[in-house]
Backbone of each chain as ProteinMPNN parsed JSONL, in Angstrom:
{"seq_chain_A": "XXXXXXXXXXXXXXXXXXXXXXXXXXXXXXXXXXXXXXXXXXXXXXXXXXXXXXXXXXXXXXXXXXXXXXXXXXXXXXXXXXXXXXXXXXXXXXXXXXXXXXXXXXXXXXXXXXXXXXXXXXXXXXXXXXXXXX", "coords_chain_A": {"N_chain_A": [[27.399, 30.897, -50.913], [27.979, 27.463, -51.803], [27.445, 24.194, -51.299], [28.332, 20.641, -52.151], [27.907, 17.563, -52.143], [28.962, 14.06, -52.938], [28.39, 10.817, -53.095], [29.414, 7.601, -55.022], [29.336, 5.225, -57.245], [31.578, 3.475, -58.457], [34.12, 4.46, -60.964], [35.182, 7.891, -61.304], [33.205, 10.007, -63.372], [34.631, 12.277, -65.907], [35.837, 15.746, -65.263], [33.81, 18.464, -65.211], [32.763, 21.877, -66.142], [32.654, 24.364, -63.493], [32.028, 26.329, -61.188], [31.721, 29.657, -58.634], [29.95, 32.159, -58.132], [31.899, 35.436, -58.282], [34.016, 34.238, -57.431], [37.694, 34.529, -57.391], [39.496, 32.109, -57.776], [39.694, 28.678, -58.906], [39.784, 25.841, -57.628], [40.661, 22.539, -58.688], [40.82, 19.536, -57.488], [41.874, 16.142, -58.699], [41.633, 12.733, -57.482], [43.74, 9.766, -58.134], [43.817, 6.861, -58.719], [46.723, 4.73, -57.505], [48.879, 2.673, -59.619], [50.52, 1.081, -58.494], [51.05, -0.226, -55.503], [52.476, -0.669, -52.193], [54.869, -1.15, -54.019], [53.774, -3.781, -55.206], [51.829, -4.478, -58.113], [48.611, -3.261, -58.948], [45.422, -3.998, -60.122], [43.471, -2.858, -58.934], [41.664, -0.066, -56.6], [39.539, -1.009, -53.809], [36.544, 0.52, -52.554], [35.15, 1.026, -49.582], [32.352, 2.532, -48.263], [30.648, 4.456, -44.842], [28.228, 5.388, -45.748], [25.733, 7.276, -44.935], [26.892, 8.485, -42.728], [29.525, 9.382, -44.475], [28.213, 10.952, -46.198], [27.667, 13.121, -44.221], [30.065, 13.492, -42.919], [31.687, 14.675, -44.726], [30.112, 16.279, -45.661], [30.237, 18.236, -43.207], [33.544, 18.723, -42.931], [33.117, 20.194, -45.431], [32.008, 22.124, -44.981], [33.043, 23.82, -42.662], [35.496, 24.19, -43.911], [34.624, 25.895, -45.525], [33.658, 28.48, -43.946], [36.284, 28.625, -42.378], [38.508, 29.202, -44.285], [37.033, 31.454, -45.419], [35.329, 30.834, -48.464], [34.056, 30.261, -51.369], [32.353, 28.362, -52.634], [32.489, 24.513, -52.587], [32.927, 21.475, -53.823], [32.547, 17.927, -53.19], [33.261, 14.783, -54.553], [33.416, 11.099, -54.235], [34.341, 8.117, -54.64], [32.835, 4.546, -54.432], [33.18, 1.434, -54.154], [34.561, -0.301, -56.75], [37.379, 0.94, -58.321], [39.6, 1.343, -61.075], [43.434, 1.055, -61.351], [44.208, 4.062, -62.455], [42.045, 5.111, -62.631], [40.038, 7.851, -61.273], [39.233, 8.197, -58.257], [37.931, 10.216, -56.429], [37.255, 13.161, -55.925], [37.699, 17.104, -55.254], [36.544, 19.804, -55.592], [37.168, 23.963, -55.007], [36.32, 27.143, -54.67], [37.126, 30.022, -54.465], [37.669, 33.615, -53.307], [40.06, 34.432, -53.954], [43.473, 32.907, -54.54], [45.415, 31.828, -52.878], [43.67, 31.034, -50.126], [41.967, 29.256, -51.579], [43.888, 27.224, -52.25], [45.558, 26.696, -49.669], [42.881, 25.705, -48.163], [42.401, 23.013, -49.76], [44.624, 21.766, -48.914], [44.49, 21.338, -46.353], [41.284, 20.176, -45.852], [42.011, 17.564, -47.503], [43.468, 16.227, -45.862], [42.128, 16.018, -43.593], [40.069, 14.769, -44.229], [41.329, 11.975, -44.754], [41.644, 11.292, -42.203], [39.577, 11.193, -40.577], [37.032, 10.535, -42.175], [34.438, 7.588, -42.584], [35.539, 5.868, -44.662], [37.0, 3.186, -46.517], [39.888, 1.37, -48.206], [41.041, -0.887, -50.271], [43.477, -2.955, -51.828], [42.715, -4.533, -55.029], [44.009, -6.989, -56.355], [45.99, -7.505, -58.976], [45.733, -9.631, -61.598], [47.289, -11.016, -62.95], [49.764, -10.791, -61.579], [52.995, -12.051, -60.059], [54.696, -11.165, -58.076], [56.832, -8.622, -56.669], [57.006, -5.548, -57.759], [60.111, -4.85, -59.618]], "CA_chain_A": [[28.119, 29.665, -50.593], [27.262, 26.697, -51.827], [28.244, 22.98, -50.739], [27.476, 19.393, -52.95], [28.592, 16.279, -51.36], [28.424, 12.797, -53.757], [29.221, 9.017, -53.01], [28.947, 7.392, -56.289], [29.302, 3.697, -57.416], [32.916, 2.956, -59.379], [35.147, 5.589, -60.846], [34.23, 9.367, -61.366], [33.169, 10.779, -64.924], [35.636, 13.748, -65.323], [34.894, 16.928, -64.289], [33.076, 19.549, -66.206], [32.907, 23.127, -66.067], [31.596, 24.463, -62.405], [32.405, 27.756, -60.441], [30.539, 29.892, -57.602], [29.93, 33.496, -58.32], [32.18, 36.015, -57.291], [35.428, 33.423, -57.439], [38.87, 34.69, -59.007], [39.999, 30.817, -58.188], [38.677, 27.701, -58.735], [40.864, 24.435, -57.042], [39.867, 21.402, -58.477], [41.815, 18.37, -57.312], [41.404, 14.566, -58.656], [42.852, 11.963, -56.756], [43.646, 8.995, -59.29], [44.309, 5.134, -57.99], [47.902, 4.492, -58.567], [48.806, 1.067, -60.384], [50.927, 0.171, -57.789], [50.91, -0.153, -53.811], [53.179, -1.366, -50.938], [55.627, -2.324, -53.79], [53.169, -4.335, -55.899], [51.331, -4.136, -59.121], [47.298, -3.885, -58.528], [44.0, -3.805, -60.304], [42.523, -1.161, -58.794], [41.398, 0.076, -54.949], [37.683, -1.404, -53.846], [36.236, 1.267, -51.724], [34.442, 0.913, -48.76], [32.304, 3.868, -47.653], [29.986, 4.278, -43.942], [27.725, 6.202, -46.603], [25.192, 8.223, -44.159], [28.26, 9.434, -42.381], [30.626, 9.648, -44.774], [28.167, 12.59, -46.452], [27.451, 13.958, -43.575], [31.104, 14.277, -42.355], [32.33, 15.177, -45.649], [29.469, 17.986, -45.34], [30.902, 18.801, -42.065], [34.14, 19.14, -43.472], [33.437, 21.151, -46.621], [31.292, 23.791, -44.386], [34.086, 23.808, -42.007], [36.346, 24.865, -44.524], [33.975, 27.634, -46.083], [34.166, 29.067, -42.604], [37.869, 29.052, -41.956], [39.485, 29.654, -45.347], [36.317, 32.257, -46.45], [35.335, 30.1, -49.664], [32.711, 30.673, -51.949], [32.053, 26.926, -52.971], [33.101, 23.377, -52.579], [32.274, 20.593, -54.265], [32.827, 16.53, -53.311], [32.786, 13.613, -55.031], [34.072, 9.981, -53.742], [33.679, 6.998, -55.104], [32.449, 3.45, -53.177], [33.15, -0.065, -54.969], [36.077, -0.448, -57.411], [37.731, 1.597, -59.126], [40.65, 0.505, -61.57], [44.403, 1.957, -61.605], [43.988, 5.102, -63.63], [40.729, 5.994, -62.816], [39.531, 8.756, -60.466], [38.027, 7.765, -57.445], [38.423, 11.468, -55.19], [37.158, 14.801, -56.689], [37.809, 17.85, -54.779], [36.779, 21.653, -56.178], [37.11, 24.495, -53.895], [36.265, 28.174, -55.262], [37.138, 31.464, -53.587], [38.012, 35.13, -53.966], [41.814, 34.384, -54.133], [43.865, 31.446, -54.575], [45.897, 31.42, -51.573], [42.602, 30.15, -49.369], [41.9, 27.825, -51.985], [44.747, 26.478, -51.974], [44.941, 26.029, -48.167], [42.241, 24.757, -48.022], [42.341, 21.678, -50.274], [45.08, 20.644, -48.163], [43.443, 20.978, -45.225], [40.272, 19.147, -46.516], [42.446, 16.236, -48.236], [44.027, 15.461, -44.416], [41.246, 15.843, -42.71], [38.974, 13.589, -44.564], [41.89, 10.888, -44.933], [42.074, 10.825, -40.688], [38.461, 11.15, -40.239], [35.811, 10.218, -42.76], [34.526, 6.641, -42.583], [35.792, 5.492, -45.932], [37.998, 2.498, -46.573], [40.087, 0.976, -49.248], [41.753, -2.323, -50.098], [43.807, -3.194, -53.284], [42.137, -5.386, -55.857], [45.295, -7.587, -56.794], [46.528, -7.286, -60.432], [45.439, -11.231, -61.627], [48.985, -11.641, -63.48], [51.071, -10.653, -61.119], [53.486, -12.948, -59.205], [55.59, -10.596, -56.715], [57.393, -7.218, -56.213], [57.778, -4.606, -58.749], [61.327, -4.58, -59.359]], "C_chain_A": [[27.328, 28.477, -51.132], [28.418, 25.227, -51.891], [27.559, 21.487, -51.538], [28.821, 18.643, -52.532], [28.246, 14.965, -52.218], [29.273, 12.12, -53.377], [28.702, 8.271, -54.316], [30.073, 6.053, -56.549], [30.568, 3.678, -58.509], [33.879, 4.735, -59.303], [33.757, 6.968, -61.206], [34.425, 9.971, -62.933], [34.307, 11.749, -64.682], [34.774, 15.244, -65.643], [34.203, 18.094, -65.594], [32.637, 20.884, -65.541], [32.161, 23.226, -64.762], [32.698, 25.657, -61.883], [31.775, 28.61, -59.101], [31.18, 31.471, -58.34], [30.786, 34.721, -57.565], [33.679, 35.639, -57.148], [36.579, 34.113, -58.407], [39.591, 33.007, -58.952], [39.242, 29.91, -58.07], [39.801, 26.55, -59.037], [39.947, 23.285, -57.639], [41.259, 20.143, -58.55], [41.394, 16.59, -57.865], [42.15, 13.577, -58.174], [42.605, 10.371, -57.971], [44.393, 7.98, -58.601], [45.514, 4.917, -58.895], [47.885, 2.845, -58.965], [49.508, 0.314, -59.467], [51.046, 0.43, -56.193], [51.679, -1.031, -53.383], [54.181, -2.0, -52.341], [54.989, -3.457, -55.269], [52.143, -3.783, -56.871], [49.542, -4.121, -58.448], [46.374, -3.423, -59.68], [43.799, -2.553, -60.568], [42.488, -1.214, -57.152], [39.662, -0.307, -55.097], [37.756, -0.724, -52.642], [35.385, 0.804, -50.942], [33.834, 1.844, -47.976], [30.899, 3.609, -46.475], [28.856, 5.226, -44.425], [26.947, 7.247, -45.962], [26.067, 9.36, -43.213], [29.275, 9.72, -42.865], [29.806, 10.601, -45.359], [28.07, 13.199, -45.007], [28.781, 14.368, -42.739], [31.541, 14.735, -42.936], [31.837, 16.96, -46.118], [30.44, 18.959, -44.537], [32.336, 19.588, -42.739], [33.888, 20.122, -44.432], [32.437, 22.945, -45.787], [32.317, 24.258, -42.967], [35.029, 25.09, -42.677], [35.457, 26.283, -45.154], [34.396, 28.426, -44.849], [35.383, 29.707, -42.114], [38.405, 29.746, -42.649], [38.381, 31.127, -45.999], [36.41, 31.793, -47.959], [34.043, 30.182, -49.949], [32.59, 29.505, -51.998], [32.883, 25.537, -53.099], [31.687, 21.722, -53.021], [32.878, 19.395, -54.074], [32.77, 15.617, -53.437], [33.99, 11.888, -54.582], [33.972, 8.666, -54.466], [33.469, 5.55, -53.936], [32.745, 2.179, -54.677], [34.585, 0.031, -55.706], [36.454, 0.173, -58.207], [39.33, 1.456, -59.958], [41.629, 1.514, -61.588], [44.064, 2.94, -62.651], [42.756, 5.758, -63.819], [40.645, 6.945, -61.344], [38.955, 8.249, -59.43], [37.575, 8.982, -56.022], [38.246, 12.599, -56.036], [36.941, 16.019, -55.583], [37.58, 19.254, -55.35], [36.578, 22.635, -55.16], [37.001, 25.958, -54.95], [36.663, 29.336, -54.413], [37.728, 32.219, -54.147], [39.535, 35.076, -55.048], [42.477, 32.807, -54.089], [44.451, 31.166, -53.468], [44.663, 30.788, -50.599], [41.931, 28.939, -49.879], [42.453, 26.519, -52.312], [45.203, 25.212, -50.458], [44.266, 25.266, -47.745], [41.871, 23.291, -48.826], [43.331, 20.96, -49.286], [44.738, 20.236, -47.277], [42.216, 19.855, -45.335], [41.12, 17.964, -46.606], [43.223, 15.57, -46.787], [42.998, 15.434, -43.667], [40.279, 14.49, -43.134], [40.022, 11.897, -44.801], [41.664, 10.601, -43.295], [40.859, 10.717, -40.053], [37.023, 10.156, -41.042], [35.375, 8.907, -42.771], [34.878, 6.005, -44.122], [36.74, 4.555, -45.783], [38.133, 1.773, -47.883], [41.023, -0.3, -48.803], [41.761, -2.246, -51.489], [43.109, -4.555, -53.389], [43.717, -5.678, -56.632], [45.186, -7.433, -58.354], [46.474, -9.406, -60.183], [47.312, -11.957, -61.92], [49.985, -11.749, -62.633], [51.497, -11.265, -60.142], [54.47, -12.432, -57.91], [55.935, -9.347, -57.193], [57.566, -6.218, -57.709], [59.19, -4.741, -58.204], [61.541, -2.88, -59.305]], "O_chain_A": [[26.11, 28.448, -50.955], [29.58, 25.138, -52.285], [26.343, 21.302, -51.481], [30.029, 18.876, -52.539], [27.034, 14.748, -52.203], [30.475, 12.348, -53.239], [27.511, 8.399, -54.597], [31.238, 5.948, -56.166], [30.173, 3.983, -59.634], [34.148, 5.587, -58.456], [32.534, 7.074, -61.302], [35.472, 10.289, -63.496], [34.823, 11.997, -63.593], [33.665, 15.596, -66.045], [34.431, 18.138, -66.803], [32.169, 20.869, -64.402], [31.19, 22.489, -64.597], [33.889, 25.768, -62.174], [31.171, 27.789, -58.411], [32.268, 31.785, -58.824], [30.482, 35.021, -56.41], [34.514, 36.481, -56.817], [36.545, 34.254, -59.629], [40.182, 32.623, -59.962], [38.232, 29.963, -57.369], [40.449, 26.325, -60.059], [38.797, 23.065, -57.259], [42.208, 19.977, -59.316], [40.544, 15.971, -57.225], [43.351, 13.545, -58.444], [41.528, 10.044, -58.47], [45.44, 8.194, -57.99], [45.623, 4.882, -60.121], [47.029, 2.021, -58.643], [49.343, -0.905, -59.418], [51.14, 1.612, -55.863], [51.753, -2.13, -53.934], [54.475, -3.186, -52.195], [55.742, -3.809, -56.177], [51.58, -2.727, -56.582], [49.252, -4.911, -57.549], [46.674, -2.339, -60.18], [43.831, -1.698, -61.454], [43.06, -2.076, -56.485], [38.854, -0.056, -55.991], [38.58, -0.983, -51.765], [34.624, 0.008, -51.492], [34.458, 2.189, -46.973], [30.058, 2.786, -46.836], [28.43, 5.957, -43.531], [27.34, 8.359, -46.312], [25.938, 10.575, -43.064], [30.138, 10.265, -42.176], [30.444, 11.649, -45.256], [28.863, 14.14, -44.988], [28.755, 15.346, -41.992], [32.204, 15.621, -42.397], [32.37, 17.998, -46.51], [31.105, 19.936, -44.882], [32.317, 20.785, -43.027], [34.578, 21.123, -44.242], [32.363, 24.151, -46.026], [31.966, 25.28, -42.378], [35.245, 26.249, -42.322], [35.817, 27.459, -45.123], [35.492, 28.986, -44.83], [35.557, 30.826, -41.631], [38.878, 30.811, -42.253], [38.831, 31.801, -46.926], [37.324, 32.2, -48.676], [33.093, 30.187, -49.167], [32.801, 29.211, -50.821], [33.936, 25.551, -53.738], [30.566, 21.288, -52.758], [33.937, 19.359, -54.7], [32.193, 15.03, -52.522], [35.212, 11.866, -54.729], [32.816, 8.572, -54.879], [33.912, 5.579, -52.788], [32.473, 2.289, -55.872], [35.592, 0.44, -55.13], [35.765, 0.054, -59.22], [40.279, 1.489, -59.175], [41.28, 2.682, -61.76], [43.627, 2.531, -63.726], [42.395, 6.575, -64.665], [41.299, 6.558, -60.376], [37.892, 7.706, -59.731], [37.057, 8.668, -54.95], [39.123, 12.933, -56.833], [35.89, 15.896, -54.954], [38.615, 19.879, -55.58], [35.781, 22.283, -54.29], [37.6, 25.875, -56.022], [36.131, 29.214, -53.309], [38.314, 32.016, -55.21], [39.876, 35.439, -56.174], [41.936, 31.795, -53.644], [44.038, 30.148, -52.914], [45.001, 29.637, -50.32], [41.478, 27.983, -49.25], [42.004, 25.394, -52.533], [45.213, 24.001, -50.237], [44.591, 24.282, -47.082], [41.007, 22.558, -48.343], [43.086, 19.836, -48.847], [44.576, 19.035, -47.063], [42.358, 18.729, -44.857], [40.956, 17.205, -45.651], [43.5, 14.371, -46.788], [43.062, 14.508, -42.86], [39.929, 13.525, -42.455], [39.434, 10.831, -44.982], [41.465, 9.4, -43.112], [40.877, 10.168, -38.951], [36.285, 9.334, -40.499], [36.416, 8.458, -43.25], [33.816, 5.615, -44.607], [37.548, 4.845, -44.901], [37.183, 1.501, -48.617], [41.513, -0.648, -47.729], [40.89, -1.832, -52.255], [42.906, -5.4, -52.518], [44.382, -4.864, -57.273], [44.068, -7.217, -58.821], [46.867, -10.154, -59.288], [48.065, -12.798, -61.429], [50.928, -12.533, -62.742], [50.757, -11.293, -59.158], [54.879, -13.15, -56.997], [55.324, -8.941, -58.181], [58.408, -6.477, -58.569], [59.549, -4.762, -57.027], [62.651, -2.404, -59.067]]}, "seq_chain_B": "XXXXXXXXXXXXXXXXXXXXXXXXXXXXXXXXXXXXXXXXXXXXXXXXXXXXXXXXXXXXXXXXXXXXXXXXXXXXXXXXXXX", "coords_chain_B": {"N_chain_B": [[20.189, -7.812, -23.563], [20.47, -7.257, -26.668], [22.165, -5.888, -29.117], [23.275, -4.675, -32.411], [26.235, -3.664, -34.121], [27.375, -1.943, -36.923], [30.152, -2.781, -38.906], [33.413, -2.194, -40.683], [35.455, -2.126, -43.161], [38.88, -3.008, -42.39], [38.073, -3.785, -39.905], [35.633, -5.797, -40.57], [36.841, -7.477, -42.533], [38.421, -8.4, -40.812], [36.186, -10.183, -39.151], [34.815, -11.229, -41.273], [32.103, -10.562, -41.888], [29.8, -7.732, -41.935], [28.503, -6.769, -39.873], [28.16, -7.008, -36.386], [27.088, -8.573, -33.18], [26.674, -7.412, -29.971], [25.913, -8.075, -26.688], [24.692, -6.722, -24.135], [23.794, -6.692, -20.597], [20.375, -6.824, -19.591], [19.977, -4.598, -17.146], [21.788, -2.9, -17.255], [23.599, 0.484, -17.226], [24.009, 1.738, -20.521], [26.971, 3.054, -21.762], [28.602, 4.513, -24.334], [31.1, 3.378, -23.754], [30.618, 1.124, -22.456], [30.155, -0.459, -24.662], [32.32, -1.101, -26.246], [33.499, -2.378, -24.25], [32.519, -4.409, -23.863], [32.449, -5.341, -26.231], [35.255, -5.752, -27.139], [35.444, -8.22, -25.221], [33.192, -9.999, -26.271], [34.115, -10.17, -29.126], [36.683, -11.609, -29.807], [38.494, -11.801, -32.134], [38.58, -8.888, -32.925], [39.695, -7.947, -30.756], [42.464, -6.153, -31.314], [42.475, -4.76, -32.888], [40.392, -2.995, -32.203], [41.398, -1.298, -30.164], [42.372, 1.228, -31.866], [39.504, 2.113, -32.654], [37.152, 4.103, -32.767], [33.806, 4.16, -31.378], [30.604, 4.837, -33.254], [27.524, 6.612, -32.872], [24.719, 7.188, -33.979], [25.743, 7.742, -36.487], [27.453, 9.986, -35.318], [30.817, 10.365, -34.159], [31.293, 9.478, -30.506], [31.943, 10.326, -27.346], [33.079, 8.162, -24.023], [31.619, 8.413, -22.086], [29.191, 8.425, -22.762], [25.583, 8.1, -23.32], [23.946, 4.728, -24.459], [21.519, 4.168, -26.811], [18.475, 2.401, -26.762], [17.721, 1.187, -30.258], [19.538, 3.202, -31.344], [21.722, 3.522, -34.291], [24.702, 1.795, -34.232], [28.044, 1.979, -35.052], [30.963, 1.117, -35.545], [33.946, 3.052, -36.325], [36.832, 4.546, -37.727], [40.717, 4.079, -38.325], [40.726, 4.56, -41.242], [40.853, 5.234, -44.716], [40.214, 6.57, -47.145], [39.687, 8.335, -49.712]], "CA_chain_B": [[19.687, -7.234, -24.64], [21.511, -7.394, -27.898], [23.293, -4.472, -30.123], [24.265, -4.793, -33.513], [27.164, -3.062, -34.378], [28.197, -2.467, -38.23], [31.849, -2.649, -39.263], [33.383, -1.751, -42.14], [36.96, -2.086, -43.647], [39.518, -3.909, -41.216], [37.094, -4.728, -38.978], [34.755, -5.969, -41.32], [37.588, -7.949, -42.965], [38.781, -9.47, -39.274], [35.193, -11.053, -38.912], [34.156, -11.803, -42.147], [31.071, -9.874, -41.6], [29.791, -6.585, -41.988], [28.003, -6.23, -38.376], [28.539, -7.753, -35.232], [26.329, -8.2, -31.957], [27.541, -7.777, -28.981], [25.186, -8.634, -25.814], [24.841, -6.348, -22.386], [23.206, -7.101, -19.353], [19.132, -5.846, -19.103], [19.751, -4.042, -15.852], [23.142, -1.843, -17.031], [23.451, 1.531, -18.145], [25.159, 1.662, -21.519], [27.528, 3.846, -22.372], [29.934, 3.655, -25.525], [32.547, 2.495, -23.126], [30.527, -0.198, -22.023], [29.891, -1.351, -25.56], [33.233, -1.124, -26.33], [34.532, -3.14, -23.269], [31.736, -5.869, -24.074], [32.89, -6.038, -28.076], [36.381, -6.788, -26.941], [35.474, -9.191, -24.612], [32.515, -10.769, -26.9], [34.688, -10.545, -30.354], [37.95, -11.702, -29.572], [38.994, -11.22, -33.437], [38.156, -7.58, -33.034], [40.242, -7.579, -30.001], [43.641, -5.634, -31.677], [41.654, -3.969, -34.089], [39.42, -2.131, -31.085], [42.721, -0.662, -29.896], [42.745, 2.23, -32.877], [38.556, 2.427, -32.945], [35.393, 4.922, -32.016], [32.552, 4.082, -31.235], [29.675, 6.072, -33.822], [25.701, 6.846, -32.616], [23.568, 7.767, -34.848], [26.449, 8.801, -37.448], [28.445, 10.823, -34.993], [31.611, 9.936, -33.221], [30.681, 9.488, -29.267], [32.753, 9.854, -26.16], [33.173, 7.316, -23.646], [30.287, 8.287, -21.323], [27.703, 8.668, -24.251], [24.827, 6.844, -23.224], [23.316, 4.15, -25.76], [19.982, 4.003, -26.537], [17.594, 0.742, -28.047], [17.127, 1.665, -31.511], [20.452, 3.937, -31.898], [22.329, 2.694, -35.05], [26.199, 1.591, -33.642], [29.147, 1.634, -35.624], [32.576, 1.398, -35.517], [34.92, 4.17, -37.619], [38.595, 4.327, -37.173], [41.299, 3.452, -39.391], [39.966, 5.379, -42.11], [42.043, 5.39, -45.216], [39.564, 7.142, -48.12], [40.845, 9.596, -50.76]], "C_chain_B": [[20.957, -6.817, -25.703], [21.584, -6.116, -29.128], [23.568, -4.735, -31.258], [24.856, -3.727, -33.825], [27.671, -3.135, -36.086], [29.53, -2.077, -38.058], [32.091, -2.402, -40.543], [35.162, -1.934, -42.198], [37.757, -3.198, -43.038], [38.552, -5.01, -40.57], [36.142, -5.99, -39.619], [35.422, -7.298, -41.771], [38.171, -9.235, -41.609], [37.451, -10.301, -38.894], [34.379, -12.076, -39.773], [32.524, -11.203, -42.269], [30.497, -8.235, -41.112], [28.956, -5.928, -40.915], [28.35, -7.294, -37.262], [27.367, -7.623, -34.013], [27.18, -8.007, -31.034], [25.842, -7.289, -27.48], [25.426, -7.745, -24.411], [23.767, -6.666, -21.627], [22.019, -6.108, -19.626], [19.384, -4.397, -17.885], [21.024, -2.852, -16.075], [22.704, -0.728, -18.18], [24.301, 1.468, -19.27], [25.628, 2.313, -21.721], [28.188, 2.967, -23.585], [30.902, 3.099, -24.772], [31.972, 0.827, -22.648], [29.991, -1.245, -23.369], [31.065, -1.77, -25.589], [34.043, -1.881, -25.921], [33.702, -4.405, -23.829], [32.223, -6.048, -25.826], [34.194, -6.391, -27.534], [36.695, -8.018, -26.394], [35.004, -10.441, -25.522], [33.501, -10.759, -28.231], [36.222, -10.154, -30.521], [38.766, -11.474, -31.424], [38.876, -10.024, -33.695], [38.897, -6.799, -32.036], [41.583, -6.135, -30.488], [43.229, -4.214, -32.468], [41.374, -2.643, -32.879], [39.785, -0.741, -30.589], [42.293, 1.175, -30.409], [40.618, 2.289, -33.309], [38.176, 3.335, -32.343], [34.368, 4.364, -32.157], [31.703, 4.87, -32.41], [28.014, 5.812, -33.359], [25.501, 7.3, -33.249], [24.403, 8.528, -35.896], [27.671, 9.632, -36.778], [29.311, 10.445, -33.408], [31.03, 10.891, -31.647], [32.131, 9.425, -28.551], [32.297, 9.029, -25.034], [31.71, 7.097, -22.74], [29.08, 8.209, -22.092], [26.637, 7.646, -23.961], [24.203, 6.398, -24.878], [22.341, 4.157, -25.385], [19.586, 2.55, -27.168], [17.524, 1.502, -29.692], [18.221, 2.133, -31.946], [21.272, 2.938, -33.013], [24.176, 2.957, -34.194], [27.058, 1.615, -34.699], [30.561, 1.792, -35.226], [33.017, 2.074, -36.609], [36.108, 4.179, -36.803], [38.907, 3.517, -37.928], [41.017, 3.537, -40.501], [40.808, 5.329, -43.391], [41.425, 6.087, -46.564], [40.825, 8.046, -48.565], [41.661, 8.216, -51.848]], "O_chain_B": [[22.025, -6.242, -25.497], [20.652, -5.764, -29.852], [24.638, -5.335, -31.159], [24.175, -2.703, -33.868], [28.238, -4.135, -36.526], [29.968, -1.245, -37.264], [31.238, -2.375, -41.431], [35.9, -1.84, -41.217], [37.312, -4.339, -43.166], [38.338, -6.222, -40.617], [36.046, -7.062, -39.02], [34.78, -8.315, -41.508], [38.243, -10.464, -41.608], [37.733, -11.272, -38.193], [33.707, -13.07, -39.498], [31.861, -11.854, -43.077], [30.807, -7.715, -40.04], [28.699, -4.725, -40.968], [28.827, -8.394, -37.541], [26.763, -6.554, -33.937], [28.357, -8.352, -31.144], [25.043, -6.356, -27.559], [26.325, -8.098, -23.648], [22.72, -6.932, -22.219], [22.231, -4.916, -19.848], [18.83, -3.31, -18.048], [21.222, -2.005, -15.205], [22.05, -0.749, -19.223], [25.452, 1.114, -19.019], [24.799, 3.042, -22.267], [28.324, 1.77, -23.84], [31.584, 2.223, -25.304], [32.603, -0.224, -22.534], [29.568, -2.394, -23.247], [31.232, -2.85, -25.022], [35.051, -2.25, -26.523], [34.34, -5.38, -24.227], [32.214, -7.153, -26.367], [34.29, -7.614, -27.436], [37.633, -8.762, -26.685], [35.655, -11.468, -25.708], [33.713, -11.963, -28.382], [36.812, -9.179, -30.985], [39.773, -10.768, -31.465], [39.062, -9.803, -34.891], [38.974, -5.571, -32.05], [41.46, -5.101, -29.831], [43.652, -3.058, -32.51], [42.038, -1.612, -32.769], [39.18, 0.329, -30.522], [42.014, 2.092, -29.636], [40.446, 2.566, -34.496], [38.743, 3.591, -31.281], [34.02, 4.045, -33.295], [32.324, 5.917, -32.592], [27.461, 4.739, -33.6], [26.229, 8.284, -33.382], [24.075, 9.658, -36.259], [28.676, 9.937, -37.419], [28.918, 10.307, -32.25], [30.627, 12.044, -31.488], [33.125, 8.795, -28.913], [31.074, 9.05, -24.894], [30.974, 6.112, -22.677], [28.007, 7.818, -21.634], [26.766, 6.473, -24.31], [24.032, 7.055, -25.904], [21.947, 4.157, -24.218], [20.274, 1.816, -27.877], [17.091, 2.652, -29.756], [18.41, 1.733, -33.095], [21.472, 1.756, -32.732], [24.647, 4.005, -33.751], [26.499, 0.979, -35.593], [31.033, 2.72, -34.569], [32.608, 1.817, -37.742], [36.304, 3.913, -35.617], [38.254, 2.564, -38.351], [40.996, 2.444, -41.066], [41.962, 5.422, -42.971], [42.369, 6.238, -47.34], [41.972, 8.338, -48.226], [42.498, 8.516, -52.7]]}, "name": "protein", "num_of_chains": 2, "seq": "XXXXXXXXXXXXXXXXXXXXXXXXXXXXXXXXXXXXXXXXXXXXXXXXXXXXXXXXXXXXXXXXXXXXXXXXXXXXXXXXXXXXXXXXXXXXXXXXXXXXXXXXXXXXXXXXXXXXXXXXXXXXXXXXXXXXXXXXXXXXXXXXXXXXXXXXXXXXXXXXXXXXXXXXXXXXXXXXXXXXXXXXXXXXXXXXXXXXXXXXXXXXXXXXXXXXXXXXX"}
């Protein structure tokens, strides 16, 4: 088993080859800042993370899930500060025997850490823009 | 004897400031509930907010009786919206 937890300053490089021994699947999820929110055009999202507890619950979480779903490896990356529409700011990989548990478990993970983890976001307004996407 | 409390997000945003004190009596035992009751009282802009919070010691969400200690770091979490 093995578990890597990162908070990391803007968006997230993209991902590069990684696995755990033993795996026939390997989940990797990126969550990507959409361009628009509530409606309106934006920027980007500026993250806000409670950093000592957001690894250590995000730990929690990812050894959680080894546990439940039987998962060889999970890997998570977050980002903190701003990150612009179109970039990455949420990396999720999950490895195990079979895909059905790795499956499972990303969703699991991706609700849990939205209702729990101390992390917060706020749109960075788009400068141009004067009102509503039509 | 005085507490600082960090905030973060909302909260953070409702004060303009990314910690808060909040002030209990020498002579009382603290629990998280009695921070809790003294931040709503002491930071009436935090009042609504408070509603939908936890308390955190040392990193890890506390229930109500949880005593505080001097030294323990405080925070507020709740309302979480990462990912």
């Amino acid at each position: 088993m093995s578990i890597q937890v990162v908070l990391c300053d803007g968006a997230l490089a993209p991902a590069v080859g990684w696995g755990a021994e033993g795996a026939g699947a390997v989940v990797c999820f990126d969550g990507i800042v959409r361009p628009i929110e509530d409606g309106r055009r934006i920027a980007g999202l500026i993250y806000q993370t409670y950093d000592p507890m957001a690894e250590l619950d995000l730990r929690r979480l990812a050894e959680e899930a080894t546990r439940s779903f039987g998962l060889l490896g999970v890997t998570v990356e977050h980002s903190r500060g701003t990150v612009a529409a179109g970039e990455c700011s949420f990396r999720l990989r999950i490895a195990s025997a079979h895909r059905k548990e790795a499956l499972a478990a990303m969703d699991w993970f991706i609700d849990r850490m939205k209702q729990d983890v101390p992390i917060w976001k706020r749109p960075a307004p788009a400068e141009n823009h004067r009102g509503p996407i039509p | 004897m005085i507490h600082q409390v960090l905030i973060f997000g909302p909260y953070a945003e409702a004060v303009g400031e990314g910690r808060v004190d909040v002030t209990l009596l020498d002579d009382q035992t603290v629990t998280a509930r009695v921070v809790m009751e003294s931040l709503r009282e002491q930071q009436p802009a935090l009042r609504l907010l408070l509603a939908h919070a936890i308390l955190a010691v040392n990193c890890r969400r506390v229930g109500d009786e949880t005593l505080v200690n001097a030294g323990d770091e405080l925070a507020i979490v709740g309302l979480v919206s990462g990912g």
